[in-house]
C-alpha positions as CSV (number, residue, x, y, z in Angstrom):
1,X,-91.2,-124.6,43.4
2,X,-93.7,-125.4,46.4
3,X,-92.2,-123.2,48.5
4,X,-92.0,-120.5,46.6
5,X,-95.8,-120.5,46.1
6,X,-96.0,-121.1,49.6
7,X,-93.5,-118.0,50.2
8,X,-95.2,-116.0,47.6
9,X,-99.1,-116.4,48.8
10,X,-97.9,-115.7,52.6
11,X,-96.5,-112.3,51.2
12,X,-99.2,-111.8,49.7
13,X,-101.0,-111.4,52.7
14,X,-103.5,-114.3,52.0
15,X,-103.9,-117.2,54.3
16,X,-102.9,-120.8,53.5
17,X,-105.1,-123.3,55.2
18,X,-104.5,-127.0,55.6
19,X,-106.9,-128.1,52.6
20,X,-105.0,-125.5,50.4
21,X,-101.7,-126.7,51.1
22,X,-102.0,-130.3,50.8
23,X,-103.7,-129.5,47.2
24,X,-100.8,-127.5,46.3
25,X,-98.8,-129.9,47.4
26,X,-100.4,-133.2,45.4
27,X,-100.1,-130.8,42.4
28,X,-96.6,-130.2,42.6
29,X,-96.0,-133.6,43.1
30,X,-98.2,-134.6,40.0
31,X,-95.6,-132.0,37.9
32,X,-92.5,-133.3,39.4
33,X,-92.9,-136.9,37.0
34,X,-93.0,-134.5,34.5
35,X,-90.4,-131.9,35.0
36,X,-88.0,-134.5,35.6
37,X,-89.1,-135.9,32.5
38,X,-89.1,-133.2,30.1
39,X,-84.9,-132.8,30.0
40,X,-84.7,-136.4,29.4
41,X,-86.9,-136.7,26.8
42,X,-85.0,-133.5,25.1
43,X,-81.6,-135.2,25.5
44,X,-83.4,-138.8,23.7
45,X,-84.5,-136.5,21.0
46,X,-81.2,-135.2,19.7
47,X,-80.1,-138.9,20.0
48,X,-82.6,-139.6,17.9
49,X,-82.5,-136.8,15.2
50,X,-78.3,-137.7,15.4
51,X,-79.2,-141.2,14.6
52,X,-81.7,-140.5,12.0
53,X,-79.2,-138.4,10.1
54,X,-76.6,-141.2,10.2
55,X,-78.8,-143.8,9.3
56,X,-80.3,-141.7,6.6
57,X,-76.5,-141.1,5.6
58,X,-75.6,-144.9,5.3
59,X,-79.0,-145.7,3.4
60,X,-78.1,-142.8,0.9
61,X,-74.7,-144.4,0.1
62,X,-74.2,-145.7,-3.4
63,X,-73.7,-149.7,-3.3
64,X,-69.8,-150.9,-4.1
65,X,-69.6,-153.8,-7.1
66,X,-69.7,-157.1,-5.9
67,X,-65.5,-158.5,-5.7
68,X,-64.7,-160.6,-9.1
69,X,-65.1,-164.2,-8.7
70,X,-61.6,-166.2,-8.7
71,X,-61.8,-168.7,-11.1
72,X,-62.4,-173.1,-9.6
73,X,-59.1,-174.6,-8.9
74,X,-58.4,-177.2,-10.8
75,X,-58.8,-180.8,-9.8
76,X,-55.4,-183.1,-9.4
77,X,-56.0,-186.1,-11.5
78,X,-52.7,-188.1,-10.1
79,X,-51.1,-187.8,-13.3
80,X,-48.1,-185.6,-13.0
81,X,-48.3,-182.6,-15.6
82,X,-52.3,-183.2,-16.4
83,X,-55.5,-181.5,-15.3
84,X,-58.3,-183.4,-13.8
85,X,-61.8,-182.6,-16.5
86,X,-64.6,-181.3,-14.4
87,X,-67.2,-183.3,-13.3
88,X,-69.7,-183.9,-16.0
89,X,-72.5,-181.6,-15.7
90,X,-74.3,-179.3,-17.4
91,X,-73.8,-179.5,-21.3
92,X,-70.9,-182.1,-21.2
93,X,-74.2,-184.5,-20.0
94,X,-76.0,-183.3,-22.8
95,X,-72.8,-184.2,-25.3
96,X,-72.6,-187.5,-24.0
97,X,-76.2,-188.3,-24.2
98,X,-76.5,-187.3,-28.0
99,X,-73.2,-189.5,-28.5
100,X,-74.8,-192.1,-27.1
101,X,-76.0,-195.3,-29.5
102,X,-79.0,-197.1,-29.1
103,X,-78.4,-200.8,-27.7
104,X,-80.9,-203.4,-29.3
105,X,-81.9,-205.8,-27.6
């Protein structure tokens, strides 16, 4: 690139002089971040549309049924051939507590 312009001014027939040719140099160096820049941000881009589409893809994706619950085991209660009864909770407290008798004292 620098030579070139170099190349292409001296053909020209115009003269370079010192002042000219550092300038031209300190702008070519202030491009150069840039050019060398510019193809990496183009390659990040499609990376990132790619990964936009995916994710966009996956959001868009209808959300499967939760699995059906096995029902509790049940408890072993020591006796051979019986069930242990759940732990009292729930309305079994309340059918005990309506069952219950007033104790006078």
């Amino acid at each position: 690139g620098t030579a070139a312009v170099f190349v292409a001014r001296t053909a020209q027939g115009q003269s370079l002089g010192t002042a000219e040719a550092f300038a031209t140099l300190a702008v070519f160096q202030t491009l150069r971040v840039g050019m060398v820049f510019l193809p990496l941000s183009l390659s990040l881009l499609g990376v990132l549309v790619s990964n936009l589409k995916r994710s966009g893809a996956y959001l868009e994706t209808p959300e499967p049924d939760p699995p059906a619950m096995p029902p509790p085991p049940s408890l072993p209660t020591g006796v051979p051939g019986e069930e242990a009864k759940p732990p009292m909770g729930g309305s079994r407290v309340l059918a005990s507590l309506t069952n219950c008798r007033a104790v006078s004292a």
